[in-house]
C-alpha positions in Angstrom: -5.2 145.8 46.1 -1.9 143.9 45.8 -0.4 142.4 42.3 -1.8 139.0 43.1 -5.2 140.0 43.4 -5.5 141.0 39.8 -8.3 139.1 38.5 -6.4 135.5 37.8 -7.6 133.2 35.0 -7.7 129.1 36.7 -5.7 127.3 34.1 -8.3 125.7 32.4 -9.8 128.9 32.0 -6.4 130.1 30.4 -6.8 127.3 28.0 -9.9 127.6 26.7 -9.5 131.4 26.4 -6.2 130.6 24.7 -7.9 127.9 22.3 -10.6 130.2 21.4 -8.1 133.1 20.8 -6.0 131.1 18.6 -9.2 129.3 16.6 -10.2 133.0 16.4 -7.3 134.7 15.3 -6.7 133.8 11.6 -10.7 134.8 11.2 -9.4 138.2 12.6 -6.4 138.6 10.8 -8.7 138.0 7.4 -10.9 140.3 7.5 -10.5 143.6 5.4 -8.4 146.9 6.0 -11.7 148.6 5.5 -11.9 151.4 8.2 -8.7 151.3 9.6 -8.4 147.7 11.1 -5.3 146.7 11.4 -4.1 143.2 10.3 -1.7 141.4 13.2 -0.9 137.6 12.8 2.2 135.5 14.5 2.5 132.9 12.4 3.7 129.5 14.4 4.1 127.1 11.9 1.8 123.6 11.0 1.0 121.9 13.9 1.8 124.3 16.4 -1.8 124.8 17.7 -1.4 121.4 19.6 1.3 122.6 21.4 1.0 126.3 22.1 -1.2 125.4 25.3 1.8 123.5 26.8 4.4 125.8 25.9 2.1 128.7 27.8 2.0 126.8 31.1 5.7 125.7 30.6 7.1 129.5 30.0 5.2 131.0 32.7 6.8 128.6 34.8 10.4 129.4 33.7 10.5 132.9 33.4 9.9 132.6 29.3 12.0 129.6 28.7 15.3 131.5 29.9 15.4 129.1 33.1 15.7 126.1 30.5 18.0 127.9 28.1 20.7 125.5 28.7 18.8 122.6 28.6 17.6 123.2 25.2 21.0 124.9 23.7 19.6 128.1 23.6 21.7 130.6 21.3 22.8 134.1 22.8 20.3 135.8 20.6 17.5 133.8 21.9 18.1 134.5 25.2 18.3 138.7 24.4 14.9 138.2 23.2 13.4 136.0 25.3 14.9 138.5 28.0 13.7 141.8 26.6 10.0 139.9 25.7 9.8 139.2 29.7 11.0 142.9 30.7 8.8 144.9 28.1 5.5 142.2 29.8 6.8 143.0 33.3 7.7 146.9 32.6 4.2 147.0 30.9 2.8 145.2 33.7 3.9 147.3 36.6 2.6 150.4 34.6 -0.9 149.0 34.3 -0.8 147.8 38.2 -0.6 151.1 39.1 -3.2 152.0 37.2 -5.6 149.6 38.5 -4.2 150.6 41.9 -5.7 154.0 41.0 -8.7 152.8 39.7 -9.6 150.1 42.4 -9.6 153.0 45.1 -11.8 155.3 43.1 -13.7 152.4 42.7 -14.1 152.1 46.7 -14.4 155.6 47.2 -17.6 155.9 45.0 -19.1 152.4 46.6 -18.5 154.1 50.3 -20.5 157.3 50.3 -24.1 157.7 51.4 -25.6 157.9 48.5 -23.8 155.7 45.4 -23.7 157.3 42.0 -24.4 153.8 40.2 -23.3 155.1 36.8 -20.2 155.9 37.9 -19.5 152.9 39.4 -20.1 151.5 36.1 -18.0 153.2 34.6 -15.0 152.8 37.2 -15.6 148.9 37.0 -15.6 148.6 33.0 -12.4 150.6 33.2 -10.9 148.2 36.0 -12.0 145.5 33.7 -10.5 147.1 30.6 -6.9 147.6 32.5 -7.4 143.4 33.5 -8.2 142.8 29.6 -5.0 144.8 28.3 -2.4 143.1 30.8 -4.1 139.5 29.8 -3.7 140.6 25.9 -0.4 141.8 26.5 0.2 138.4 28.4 -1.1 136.4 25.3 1.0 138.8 23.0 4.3 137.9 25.0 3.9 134.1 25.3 3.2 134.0 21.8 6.4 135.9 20.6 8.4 134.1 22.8 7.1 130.5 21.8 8.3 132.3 18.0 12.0 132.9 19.3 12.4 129.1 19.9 13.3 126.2 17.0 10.7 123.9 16.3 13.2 121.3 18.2 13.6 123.0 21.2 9.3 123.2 21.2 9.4 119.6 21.5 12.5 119.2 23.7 10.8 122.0 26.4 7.5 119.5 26.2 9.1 116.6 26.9 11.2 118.8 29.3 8.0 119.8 30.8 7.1 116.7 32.6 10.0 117.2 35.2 9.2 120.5 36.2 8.2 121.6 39.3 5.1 122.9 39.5 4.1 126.4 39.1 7.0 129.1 40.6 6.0 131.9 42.9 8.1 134.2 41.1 6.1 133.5 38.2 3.1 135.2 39.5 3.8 138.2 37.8 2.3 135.9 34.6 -0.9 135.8 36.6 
C-alpha cells in the first residue's frame, strides 16, 4: 500500500479524537507513579484548549507553521525547532511506513492461501493497527510541541492568519 492509504482520520474525526485526548490528558498525567507509569504533560497555557484544534489544521497545512514564519516574526530559534519537530515526525514516519509496508503484505499473504489461519490474521491486523496508532500518537505529540515553540501572540496572529489560507496542501499529506 502507498503512504496515502494509511488509515486517514476525516477532520472532524481528528477533532474529536484531539478534544478527547486533550480532556483526557491531565486525568492521565495525575495518576500515580505506581508500577512504572510514566507522567508526560505539555503544558499550553489558560485558554489554550479553544485554540489547539485550529492551530492543528493550520500547521498541517504549513508544514508546522515554518510556511508562515515570516508572517508572524518568527525568531531563528523557532524556526530550528519547528524544523527539527517536522523532520524527527517525517523521519519517524517513513520508518513506521515501512513497517506497515511489511506488515500489510504478510497481512495479504495469510488472507490468500487455501485455508486462512484466522488467528494469525488477527494478530497481523492488531499489529497493522498498532503501527496506525503510533504514527497518529507521534502526530499528536509533534503538533503539540510545535504549537509550544510559538508566543501566545503569534497563536492568535496564525488564527486570524488562518482564514486566508488555502485549503489543505498536498505536500502536507505526510500529516495524514
Amino acid at each position: 500500500m502507498r503512504t496515502h492509504d494509511i488509515k486517514r482520520l476525516t477532520p472532524a474525526v481528528a477533532v474529536l479524537a484531539l478534544l478527547a485526548a486533550i480532556t483526557a490528558a491531565p486525568a492521565l498525567g495525575q495518576q500515580s507513579s505506581r508500577g512504572g507509569a510514566r507522567r508526560e504533560q505539555i503544558e499550553l497555557g489558560r485558554g489554550m484548549s479553544l485554540v489547539t484544534p485550529n492551530l492543528f489544521e493550520v500547521a498541517v497545512r504549513t508544514n508546522m507553521f515554518l510556511d508562515l514564519a515570516d508572517r508572524v516574526q518568527m525568531t531563528e530559534g523557532q524556526r530550528k525547532q519547528l524544523e527539527e519537530i517536522l523532520y524527527d515526525f517525517q523521519q519517524y514516519s517513513v520508518g513506521k511506513q515501512a513497517d506497515y509496508d511489511v506488515a500489510d503484505a504478510e497481512l495479504m499473504r495469510l488472507v490468500t492461501r487455501d485455508t486462512v489461519n484466522f488467528n494469525a490474521v488477527r494478530a497481523k491486523v492488531r499489529e497493522i493497527e498498532a503501527l496506525n496508532s503510533d504514527v497518529n500518537i507521534k502526530k499528536f505529540e509533534s503538533l503539540l510541541k510545535a504549537v509550544r515553540v510559538l508566543t501566545h501572540e503569534q497563536h492568535m496572529k496564525i488564527i486570524t492568519l488562518a482564514r486566508t489560507l488555502p485549503a489543505r496542501r498536498p505536500e502536507a499529506e505526510w500529516l495524514y
